[in-house]
VOGU-3710 file (C-alpha; in Angstrom, 3 decimals, decimal comma):
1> xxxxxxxxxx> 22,927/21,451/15,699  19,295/22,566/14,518  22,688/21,635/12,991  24,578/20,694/16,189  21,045/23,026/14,554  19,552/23,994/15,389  22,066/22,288/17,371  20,729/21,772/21,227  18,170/20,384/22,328  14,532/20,242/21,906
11> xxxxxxxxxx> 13,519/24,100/21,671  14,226/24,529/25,842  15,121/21,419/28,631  11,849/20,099/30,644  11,700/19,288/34,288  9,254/16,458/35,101  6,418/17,676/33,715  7,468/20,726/32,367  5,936/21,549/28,547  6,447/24,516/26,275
21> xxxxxxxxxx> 2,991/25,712/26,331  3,492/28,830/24,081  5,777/27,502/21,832  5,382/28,907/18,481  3,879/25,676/16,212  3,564/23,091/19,095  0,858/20,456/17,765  -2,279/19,387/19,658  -1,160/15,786/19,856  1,884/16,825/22,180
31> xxxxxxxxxx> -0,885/16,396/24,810  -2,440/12,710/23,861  -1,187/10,372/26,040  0,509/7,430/24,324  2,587/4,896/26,005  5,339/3,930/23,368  6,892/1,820/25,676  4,020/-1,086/25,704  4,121/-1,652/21,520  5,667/-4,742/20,934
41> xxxxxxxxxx> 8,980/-4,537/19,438  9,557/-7,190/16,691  12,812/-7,653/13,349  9,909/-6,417/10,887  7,746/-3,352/10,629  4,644/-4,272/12,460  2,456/-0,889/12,756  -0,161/-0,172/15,108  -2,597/2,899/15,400  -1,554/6,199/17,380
51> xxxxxxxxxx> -2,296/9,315/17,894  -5,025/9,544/16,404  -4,077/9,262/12,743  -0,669/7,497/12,485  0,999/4,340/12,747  3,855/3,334/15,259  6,406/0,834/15,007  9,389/-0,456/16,924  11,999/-1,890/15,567  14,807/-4,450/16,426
61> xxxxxxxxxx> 18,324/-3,379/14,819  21,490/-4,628/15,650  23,019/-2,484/18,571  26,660/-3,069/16,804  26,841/-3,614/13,434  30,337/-4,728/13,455  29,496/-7,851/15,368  28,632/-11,353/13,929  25,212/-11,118/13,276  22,782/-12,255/16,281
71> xxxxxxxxxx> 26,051/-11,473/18,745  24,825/-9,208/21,274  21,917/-7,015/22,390  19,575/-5,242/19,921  18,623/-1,100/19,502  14,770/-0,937/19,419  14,255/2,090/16,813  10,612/4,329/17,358  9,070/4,478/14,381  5,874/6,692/13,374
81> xxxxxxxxxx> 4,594/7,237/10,291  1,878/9,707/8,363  -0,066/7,254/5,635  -0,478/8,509/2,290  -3,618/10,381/1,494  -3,652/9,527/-1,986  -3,672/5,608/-2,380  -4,685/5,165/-5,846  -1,386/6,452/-6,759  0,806/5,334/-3,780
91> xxxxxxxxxx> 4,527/5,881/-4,415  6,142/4,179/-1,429  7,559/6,032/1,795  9,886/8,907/2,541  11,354/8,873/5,676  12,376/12,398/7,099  14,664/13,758/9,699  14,248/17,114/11,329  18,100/17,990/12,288  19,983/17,200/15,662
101> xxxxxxxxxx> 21,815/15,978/16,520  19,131/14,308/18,755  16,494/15,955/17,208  13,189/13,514/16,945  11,773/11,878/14,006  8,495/10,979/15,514  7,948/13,931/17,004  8,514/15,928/13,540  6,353/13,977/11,686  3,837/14,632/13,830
111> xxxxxxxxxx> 4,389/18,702/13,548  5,351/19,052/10,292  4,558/15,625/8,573  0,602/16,927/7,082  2,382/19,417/5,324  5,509/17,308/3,828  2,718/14,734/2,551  0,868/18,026/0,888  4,191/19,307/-0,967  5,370/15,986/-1,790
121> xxxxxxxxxx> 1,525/15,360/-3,570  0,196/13,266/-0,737  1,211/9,729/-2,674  4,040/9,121/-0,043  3,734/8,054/3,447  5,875/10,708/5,472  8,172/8,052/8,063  9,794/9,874/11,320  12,220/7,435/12,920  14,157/8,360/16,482
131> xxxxxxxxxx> 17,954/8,159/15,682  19,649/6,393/18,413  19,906/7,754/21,586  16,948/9,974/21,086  12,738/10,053/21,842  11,625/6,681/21,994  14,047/4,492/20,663  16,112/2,383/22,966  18,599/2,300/24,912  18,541/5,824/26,062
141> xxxxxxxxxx> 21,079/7,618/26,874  20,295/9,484/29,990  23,300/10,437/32,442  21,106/11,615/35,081  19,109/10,146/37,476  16,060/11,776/37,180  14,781/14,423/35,328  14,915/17,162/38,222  18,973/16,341/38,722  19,116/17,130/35,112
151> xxxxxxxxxx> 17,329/20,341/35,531  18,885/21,503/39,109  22,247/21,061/36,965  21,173/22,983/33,506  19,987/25,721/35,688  22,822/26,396/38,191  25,305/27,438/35,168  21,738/28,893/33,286  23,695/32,789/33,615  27,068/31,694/32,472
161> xxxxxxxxxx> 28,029/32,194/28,455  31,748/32,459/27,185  32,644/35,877/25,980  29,925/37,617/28,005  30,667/36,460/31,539  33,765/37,008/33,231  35,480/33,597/34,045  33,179/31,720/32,088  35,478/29,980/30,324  37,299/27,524/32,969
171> xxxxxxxxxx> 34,014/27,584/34,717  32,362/26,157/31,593  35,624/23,698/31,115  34,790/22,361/34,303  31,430/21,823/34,248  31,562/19,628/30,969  34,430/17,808/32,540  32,274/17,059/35,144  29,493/16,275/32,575  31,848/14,018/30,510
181> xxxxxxxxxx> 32,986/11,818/33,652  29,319/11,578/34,826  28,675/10,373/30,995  31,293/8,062/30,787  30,747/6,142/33,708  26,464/5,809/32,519  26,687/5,543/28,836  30,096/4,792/28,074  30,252/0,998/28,974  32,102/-1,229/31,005
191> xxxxxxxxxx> 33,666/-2,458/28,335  32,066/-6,223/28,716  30,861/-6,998/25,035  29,074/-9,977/26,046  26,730/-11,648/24,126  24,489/-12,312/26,816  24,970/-8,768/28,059  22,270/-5,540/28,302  22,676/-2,491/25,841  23,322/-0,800/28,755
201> xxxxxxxxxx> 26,229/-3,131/29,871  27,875/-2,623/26,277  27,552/0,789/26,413  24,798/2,961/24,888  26,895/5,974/24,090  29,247/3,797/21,820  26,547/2,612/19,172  24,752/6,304/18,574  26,869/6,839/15,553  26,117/8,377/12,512
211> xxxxxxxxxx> 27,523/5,124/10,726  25,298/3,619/12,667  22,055/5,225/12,155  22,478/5,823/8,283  22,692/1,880/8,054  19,348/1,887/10,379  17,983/3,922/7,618  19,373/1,358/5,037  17,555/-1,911/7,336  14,384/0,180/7,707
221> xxxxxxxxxx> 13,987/0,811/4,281  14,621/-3,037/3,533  11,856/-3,448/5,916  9,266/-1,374/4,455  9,540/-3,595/1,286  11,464/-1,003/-0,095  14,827/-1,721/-2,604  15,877/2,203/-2,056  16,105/4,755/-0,149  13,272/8,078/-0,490
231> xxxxxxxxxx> 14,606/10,978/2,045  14,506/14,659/3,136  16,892/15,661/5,651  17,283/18,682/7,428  20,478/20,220/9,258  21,842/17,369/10,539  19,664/15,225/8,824  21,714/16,699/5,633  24,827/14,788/7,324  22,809/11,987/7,899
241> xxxxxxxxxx> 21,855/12,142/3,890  25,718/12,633/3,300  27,022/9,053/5,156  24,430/7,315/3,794  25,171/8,272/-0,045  29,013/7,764/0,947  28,519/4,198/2,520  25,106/3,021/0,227  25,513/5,302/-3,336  23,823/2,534/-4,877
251> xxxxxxxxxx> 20,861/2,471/-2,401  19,389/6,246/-3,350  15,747/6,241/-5,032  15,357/10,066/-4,279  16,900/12,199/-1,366  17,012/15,508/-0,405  19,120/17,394/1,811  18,460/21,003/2,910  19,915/23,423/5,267  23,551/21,396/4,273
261> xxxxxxxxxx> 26,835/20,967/6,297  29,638/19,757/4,999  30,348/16,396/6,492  33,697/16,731/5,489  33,986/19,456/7,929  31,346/17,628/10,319  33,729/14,933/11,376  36,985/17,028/12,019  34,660/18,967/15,417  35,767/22,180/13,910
271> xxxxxxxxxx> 32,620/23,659/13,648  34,790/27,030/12,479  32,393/28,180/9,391  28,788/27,438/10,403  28,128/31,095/11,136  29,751/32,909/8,150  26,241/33,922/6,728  24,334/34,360/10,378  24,956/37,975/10,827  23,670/38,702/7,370
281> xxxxxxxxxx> 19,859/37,542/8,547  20,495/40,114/11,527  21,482/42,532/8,517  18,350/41,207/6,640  16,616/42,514/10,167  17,651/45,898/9,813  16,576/45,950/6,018  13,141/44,470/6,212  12,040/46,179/9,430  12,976/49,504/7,165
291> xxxxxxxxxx> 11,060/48,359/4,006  7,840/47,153/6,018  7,215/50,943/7,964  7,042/51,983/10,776  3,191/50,122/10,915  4,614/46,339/10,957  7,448/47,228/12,359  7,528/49,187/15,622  11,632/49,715/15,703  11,313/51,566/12,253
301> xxxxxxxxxx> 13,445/54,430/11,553  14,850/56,131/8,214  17,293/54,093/7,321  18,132/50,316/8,042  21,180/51,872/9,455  19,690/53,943/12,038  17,582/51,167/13,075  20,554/49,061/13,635  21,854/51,942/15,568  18,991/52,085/17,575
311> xxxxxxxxxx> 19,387/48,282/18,333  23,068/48,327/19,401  22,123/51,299/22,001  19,350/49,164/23,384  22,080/46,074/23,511  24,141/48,962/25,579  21,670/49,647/27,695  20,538/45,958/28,894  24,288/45,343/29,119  24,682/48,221/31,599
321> xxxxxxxxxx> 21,235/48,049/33,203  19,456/44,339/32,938  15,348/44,919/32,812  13,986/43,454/35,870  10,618/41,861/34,647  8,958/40,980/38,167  5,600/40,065/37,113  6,685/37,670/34,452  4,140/34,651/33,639  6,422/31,900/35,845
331> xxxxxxxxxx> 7,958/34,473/38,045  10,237/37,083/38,171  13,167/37,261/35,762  15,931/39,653/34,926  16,120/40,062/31,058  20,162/40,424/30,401  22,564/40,687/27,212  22,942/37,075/27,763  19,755/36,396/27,059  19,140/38,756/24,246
341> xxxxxxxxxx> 22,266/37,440/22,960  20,713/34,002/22,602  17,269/34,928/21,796  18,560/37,199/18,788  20,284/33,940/17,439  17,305/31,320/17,754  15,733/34,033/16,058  17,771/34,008/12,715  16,268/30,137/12,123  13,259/31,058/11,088
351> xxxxxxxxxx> 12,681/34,890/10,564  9,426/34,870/9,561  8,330/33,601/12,263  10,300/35,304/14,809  11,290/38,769/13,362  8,150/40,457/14,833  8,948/39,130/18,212  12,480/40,233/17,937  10,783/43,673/17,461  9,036/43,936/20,266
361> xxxxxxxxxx> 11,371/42,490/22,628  14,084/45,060/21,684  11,479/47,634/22,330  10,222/46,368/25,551  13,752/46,439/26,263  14,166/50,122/25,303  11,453/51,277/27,437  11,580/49,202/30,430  8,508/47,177/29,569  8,561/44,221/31,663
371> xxxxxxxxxx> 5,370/42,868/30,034  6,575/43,609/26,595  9,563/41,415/26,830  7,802/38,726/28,893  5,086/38,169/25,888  7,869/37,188/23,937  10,502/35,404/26,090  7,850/33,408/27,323  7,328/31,422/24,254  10,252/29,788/24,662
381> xxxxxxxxxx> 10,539/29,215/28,849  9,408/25,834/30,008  6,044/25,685/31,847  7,415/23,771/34,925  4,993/21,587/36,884  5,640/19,708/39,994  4,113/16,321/39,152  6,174/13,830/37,444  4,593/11,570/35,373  6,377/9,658/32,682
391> xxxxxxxxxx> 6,400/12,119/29,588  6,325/11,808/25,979  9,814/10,550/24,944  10,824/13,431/23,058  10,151/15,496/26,258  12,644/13,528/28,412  16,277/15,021/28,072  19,088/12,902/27,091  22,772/13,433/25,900  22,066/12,494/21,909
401> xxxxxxxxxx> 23,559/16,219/21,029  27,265/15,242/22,466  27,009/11,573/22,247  26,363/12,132/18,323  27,890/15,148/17,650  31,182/14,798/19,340  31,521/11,110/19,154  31,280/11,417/15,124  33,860/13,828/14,986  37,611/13,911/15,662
411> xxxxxxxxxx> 38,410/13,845/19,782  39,794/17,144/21,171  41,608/18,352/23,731  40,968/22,014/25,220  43,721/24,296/24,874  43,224/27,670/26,325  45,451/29,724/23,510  43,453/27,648/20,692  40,426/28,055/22,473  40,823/32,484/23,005
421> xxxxxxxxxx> 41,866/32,308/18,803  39,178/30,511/18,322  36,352/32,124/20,229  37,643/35,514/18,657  37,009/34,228/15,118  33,712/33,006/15,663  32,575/36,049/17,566  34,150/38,121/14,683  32,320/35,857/12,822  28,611/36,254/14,013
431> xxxxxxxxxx> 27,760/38,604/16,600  25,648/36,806/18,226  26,000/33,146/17,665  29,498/33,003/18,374  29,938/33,205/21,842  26,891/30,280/21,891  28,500/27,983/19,067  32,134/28,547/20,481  30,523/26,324/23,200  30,470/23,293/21,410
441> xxxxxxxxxx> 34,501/22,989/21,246  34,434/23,182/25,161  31,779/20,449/25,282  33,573/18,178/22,574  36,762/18,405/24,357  35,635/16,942/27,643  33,146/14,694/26,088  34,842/10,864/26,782  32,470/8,400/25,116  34,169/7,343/21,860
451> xxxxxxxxxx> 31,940/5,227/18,903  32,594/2,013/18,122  31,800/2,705/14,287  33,001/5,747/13,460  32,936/6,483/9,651  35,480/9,729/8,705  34,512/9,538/4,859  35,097/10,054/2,087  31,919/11,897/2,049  31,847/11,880/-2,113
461> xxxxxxxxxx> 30,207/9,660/-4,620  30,839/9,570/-8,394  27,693/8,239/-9,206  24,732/7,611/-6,747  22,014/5,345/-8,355  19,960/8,259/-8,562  20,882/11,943/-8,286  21,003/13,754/-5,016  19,194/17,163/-4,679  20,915/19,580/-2,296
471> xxxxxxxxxx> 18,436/23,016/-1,468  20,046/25,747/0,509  18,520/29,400/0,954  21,204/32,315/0,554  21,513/32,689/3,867  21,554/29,724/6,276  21,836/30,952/10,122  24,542/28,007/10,489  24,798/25,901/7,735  26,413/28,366/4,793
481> xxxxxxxxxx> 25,525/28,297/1,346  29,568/27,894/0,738  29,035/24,457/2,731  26,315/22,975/0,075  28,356/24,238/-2,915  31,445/21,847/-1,582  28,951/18,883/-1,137  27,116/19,760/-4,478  30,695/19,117/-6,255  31,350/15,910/-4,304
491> xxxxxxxxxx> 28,630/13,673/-5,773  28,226/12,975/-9,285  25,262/14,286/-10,212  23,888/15,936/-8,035  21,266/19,258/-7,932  22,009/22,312/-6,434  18,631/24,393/-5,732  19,408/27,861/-4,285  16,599/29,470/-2,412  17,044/33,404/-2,020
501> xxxxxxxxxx> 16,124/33,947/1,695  17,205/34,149/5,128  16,988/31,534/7,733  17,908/27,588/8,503  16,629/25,528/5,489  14,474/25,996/3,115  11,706/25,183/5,221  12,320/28,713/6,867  10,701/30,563/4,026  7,394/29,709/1,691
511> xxxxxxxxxx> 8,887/29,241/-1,797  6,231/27,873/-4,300  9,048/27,898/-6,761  11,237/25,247/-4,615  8,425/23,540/-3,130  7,419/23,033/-7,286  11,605/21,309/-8,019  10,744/19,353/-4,306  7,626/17,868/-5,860  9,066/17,231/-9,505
521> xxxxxxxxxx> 12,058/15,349/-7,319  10,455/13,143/-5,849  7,471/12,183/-8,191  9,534/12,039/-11,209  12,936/12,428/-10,237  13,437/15,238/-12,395  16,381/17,585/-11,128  16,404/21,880/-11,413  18,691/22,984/-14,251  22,397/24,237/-13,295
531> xxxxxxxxxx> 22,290/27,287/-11,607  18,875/27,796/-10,682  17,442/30,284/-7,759  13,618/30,350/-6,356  12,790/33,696/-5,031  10,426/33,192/-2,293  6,672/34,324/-1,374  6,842/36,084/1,607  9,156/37,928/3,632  9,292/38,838/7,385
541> xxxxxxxxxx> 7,692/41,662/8,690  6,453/42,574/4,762  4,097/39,544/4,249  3,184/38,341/1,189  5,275/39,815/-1,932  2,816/39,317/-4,553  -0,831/39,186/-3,165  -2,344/39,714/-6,773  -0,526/36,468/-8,217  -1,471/34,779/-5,354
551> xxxxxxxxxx> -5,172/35,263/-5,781  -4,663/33,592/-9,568  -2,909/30,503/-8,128  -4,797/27,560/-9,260  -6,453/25,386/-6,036  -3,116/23,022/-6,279  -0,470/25,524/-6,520  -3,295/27,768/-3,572  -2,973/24,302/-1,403  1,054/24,014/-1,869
561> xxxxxxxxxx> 1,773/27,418/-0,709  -0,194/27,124/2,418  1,521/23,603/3,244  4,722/25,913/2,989  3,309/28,747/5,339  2,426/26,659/7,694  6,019/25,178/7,591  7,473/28,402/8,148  5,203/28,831/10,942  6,315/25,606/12,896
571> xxxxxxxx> 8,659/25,579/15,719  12,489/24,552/14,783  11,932/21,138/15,855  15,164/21,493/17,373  16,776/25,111/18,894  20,089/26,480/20,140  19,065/26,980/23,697  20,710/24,766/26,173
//
């Protein structure tokens, strides 16, 4: 999610050499070739240059923590980390992670990292790690034999989406049945925990837990020479913040979690209130395309209810007549209510950055303008290429999502009547998402590979050694402002900072206001009153709310709010899509 969410997988699935070459925020270094695979991996930090500007580690961690100590193999966790700008008044490091599950660490800190370091006042070095099971760090888990069986697979069922395709729903049993066999027989084990034994022997898929990474984060923090932890977590990474102030509360210097789940919830696999605040953003769609005009936004009409009118015929018409797009950048394609379906959802994540987009989709769709919709959809199609080349690890698929995501959380069993209630109520639920998210039961309930370590909670604290800070817009695509208040009451404490604006974290929306609390936080640990709200700077399709207070920012406050744009401008480090 970016949670489960974004929850999938990085933006879209790559085959060989496949890249997303348009994709809204991708980062220059994407393209420098670094083999992670030839650092030396060692029990302390030892960093090396990369990339140009950063330092990369590997790490030696236990692979089971609930062996005797030295018993077994060893997980070798990627680390990469953004140096401090400001040395004169360095504060230590804050390590980060971007949401999943299997979402990458190194990879975010890469795209987003410059402008963490520039809200958090550039004293902090800004620390991506690779959870198990994902980018760089080892073992993988990778069902698949190559990269192109992966793809041939993800692409034969590409059409097929419960609730909007007859018979999907056995079809879609089936295939993760298949999916969870494959998995179990590659990353499940053979059950031989010997000490002399490979990671792979023990089984990869069984030491991915969340248990197991938030003690990772515990060891890696020892590491740096650090007594305590300093975090931001996003989506998942808010669970991730969650077990590790459950199992360490006296191991917190300062952590943040934004864009919160309940972990409570997290480890039943419910996943049953995620969307209760999506359809509100598509509301918020309606609403701002209506305020803006009809000269920034070209579905305008007189009323936010005519435009949403206007919308629902053009869903109509693709449903009844898909737009054949034949001249589309990698080939023909048919644009279908599937895919508007899904596209409409990514979009709620971040609708700054994708509102406009959604615009001119919809009305490429209403007039039967092939390029239109092409300009758009192809920002998030992979650029396939036939050579196949070992790729950046983040690039390479792998099963993190279900391994992670299901393994944490109760096992399930399908049953078709619980599954048709259940699919209802999320539909009713969110429009859009619902079909997509309704998904994830299906997968969980074939998925075989069960966690050693599985921690159920409880996910509360009376006292943490120093106060969490939870920060949660109004309305989160799928992780609900209702969600944060639970968690906010859970551990003794603890900040609640609501942002007022739409989309998945705060990151979705430039808020000098909550970037100002973020920076406080950290540097001096001091927490928002009870029951404050940050309005935010811009909105989508409007721009900027208040251009003349901008212009009498001083050069800090200037510099913080264009860290924050530029966040809102990045690519969900991890999307819905597969």
């Amino acid at each position: 999610m970016m949670i489960f969410g974004a929850l999938s997988l990085l933006a879209i699935r790559y085959i060989c050499k496949a890249k997303v070459a348009n994709q809204p925020g991708e980062t220059a270094v994407q393209k420098i070739e670094f083999d992670w695979f030839s650092l030396p991996a060692s029990e302390s930090i030892e960093w090396h240059p990369c990339y140009s500007e950063y330092k990369c580690a590997r790490l030696l961690l236990p692979l089971d923590y609930l062996s005797p100590p030295g018993y077994g193999p060893n997980a070798t966790i990627a680390l990469q980390m953004l140096p401090a700008t400001d040395k004169q008044n360095y504060r230590g490091t804050i390590l980060i992670n971007p949401g999943g599950p299997g979402g990458s660490g190194t990879y975010a800190v890469m795209e987003t990292g410059k402008n963490i370091s520039r809200i958090v006042g550039g004293s902090y070095d800004i620390l991506g790690f690779d959870p198990r099971g994902t980018g760089a760090t080892l073992p993988g888990l990778h069902c698949y034999e190559s990269e192109a069986q992966y793809q041939i697979w993800t692409q034969s069922i590409r059409n097929t989406w419960v609730n909007l395709t007859e018979g999907a729903t056995p079809l879609m049993v089936a295939r993760e049945d298949a999916v969870g066999q494959l998995c179990e027989n590659k990353i499940g084990g053979s059950g031989r925990e010997d000490v002399n034994g490979t990671a792979e022997e023990w089984g990869a898929g069984r030491f991915v837990s969340s248990a197991s990474v938030a003690t990772d984060m515990l060891k890696i923090t020892e590491k740096l020479g650090q007594e305590k932890l300093k975090y931001w977590g996003f989506s998942y990474g808010s669970i991730l913040g969650q077990y590790f102030a459950a199992m360490y509360p006296d191991k917190i210097d300062r952590m943040i979690i934004d864009g919160v789940y309940d972990a409570q919830e997290y480890v039943k696999a419910s996943y049953t209130t995620n969307l209760v605040d999506n359809d509100a953003i598509v509301e918020a769609f309606f609403t701002f395309c209506h305020q803006a005009g009809p000269e920034k936004c070209p579905l305008y009409e007189p009323s936010p209810e005519a435009i949403k009118s206007r919308v629902d015929a053009i869903i109509n018409k693709v449903e009844s007549t898909p737009v054949p797009v034949p001249f589309a950048e990698h080939g023909p394609m048919v644009f279908s209510k599937k895919l508007l379906y899904e596209l409409i959802f990514i979009m709620t994540y971040k609708p700054i950055l994708f509102f406009p987009d959604l615009a001119t989709m919809l009305i490429g769709a209403e007039r039967n303008n092939g390029s239109a919709i092409s300009a758009v959809v192809n920002k998030f199609l992979p650029d396939y290429e036939c050579a196949c080349e070992r790729k950046q690890p983040w690039l390479e698929s792998n099963e993190a999502l279900m391994a992670i995501g299901c393994g944490d959380g109760d096992e399930l069993t399908f049953d078709p009547d619980y599954y048709d209630a259940y699919l209802a109520n999320m539909t009713a639920q969110a429009r859009f998402g619902g079909p997509f998210w309704a998904m994830y039961h299906v997968r969980c309930s074939q998925w075989r590979v069960r966690p050693k370590w599985r921690y159920t909670g409880p996910f509360a604290a009376d006292n943490t050694s120093h106060p969490i800070l939870i920060v949660e817009p109004r309305y989160d695509a799928v992780c609900p402002l209702s969600d944060a208040r639970k968690v906010h009451k859970r551990y003794g404490g603890a900040g609640l900072l609501v942002q007022n604006s739409y989309g998945h974290c705060s990151t979705s929306a430039p808020s000098l206001c909550t970037a100002l609390h973020i920076r406080a936080y950290f540097e001096n640990g001091t927490l928002p009153q009870e029951g404050t709200e940050c309005e935010v700077d811009e909105l989508p399709f409007i721009g900027r709310v208040n251009d003349k207070e901008v212009n009498m920012l001083s050069a800090e406050d200037a510099e913080l709010l264009d860290a924050l744009r530029g966040l809102s401008r990045a690519a969900p480090v991890f999307m819905p899509w597969r």
